[in-house]
N, C-alpha and C positions, 0 to 999 in steps of 0.2 A: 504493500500500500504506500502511496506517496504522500510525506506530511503535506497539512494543508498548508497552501498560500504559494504554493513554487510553481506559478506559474509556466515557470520553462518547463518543468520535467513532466508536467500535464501535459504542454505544447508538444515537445519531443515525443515522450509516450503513444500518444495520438495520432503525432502525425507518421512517425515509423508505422503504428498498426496500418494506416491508411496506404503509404508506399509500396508496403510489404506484400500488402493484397491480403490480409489478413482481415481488415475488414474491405470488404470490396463495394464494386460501383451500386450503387440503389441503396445498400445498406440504411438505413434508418434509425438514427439515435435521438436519445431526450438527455436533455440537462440533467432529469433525477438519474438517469443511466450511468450519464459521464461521472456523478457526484460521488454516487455511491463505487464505481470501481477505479475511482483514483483516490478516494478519500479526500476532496476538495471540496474547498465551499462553494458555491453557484459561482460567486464571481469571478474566482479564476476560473473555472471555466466555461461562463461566457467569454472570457477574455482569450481562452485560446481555442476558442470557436471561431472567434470572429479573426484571428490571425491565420486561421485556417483558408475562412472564407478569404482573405484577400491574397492567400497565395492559389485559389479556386479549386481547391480540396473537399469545401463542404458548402453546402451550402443551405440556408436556415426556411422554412415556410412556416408558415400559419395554417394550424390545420395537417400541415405534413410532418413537421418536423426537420430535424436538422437531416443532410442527405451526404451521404459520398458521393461525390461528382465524377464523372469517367474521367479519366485520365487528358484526356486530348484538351480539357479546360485549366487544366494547373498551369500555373508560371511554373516550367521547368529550368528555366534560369536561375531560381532563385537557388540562395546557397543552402537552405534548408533541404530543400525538398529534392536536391541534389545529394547532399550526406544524406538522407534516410534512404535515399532510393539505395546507393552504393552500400548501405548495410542492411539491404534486405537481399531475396533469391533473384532478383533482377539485376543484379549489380552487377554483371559480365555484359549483357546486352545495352544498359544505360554505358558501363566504359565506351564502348563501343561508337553508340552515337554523341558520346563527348567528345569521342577523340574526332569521328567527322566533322566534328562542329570545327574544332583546332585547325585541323589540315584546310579548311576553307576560308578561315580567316586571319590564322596568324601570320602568315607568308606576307600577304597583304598588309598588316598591321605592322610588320620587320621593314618594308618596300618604305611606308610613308614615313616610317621613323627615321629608317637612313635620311629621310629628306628633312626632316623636320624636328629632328632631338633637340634638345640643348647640348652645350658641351657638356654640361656635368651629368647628363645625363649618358651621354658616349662613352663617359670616363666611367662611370658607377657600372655600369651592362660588363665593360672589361675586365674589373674588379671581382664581378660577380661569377663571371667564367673563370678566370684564377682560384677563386675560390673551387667551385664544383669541381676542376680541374685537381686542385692537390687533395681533395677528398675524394674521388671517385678514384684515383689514381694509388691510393692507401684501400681502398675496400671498404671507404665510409658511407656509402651511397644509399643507405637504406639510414642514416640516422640525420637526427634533428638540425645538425648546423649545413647537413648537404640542402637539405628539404628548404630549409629558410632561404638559401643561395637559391635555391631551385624557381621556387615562389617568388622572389623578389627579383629573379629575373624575366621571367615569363611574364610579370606582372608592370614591369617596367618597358617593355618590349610595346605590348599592349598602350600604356598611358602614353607613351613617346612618341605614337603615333598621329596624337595631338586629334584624334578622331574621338569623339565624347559616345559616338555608338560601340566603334571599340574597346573603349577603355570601360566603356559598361560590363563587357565580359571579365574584367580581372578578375571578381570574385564568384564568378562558377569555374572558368579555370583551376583557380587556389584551390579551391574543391577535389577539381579532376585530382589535381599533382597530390593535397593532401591524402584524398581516398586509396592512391594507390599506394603511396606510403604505409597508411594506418592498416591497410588490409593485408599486407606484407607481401603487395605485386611489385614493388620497387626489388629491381636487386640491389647486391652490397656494390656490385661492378660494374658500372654500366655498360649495356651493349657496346661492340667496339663502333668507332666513329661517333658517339653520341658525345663524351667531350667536346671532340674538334669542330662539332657542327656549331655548338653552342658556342665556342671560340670563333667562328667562323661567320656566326651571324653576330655576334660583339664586335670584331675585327670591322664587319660589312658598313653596319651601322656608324661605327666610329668613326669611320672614312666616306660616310655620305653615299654609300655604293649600295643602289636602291634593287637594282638588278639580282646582285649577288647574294643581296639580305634574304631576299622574297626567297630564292633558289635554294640557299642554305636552309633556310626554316623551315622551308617544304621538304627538303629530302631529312632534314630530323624529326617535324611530325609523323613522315612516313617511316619512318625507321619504331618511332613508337609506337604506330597504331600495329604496325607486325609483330609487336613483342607484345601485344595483350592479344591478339590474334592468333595460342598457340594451336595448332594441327587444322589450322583454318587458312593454310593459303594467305599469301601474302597483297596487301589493301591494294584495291582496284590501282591501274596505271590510269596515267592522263591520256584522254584519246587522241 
């Protein structure tokens, strides 16, 4: 039972059953339902009802009751319902279309930055490759100071873009890279060539070279989306 008043672990709880499939689409819940099996007072959880509703999880009538919404109406951007999805039985097939999502806009997003970074920004992305470089290169790739290198460079990659639709994804990205972290899909070594690309699109960017960024970041998305793709053939080529 969860004490009352913690709204997040109501929210959390909820909304993992929801992702999970555990409670599924039509379902049908009441506030005394929710009260009595989370041990919460009404309030929090109308209040992680209605955080529900606005990531389009659930949805409340008069007369019906509160409802599981199919799938195809949630913000899957959002960075919750991103971590619940990746820690429920769906989390090989969500990898999957996160990483499509990457391979379609990061290239793009590496392209505008070469054109558009600040310098301290060119300097900071290089910095951040050094880093993953002497940790991946030790066998640190699966722990906390590789990840944070990891994050803050894919996440800078994105903002540096100077694109505000872009930069919108940084934090389902952070998501992708943390889930595969925390689920223990990262390895300790990274695939070979995954350093040098990552040098490769710091180098691009830091020299303005818009070309070369996009190409580098493309052939490292693609080199990730086949390492979460194992005995599944290697990610579609460009026609």
């Amino acid at each position: 039972m969860i004490p009352k008043g913690l709204h997040g672990d109501v929210l959390d709880a909820l909304g993992h059953r929801i992702a999970s499939g555990d409670l599924t689409e039509g379902t049908v819940l009441t506030l005394a339902h929710l009260e009595e099996s989370y041990g919460a007072s009404r309030t929090v959880v109308r209040e992680a009802v209605r955080v529900l509703e606005s990531m389009g999880m659930l949805a409340s009538r008069r007369r019906v009751g509160i409802t599981v919404q199919p799938r195809e109406r949630w913000d899957e951007l959002d960075p919750k319902v991103i971590r619940w999805t990746l820690a429920g039985p769906a989390r090989q097939q969500h990898l999957e279309a996160l990483m499509e999502l990457r391979v379609a806009v990061e290239p793009i997003a590496a392209a505008l930055a070469a054109q558009r970074a600040t310098p301290e920004q060119r300097a900071e992305l290089i910095r951040l490759s050094d880093v993953m470089t002497e940790l991946g290169t030790q066998g640190q790739a699966d722990t906390a100071p590789y990840l944070e290198a990891d994050l803050a460079f894919h996440s800078l990659v994105l903002t540096a873009s100077g694109n505000p639709l872009l930069s919108a994804l940084e934090q389902p990205v952070r998501e992708v890279l943390a889930g595969r972290t925390h689920f223990g899909m990262h390895p300790k070594t990274p695939a070979p060539g995954t350093l040098e690309q990552h040098a490769t699109v710091a180098a691009a960017v830091a020299e303005g070279d818009a070309a070369a960024a996009e190409q580098s970041s493309r052939a490292h998305l693609r080199g990730v989306w086949e390492e979460i793709l194992p005995g599944r053939g290697a990610a579609p080529q460009d026609g």
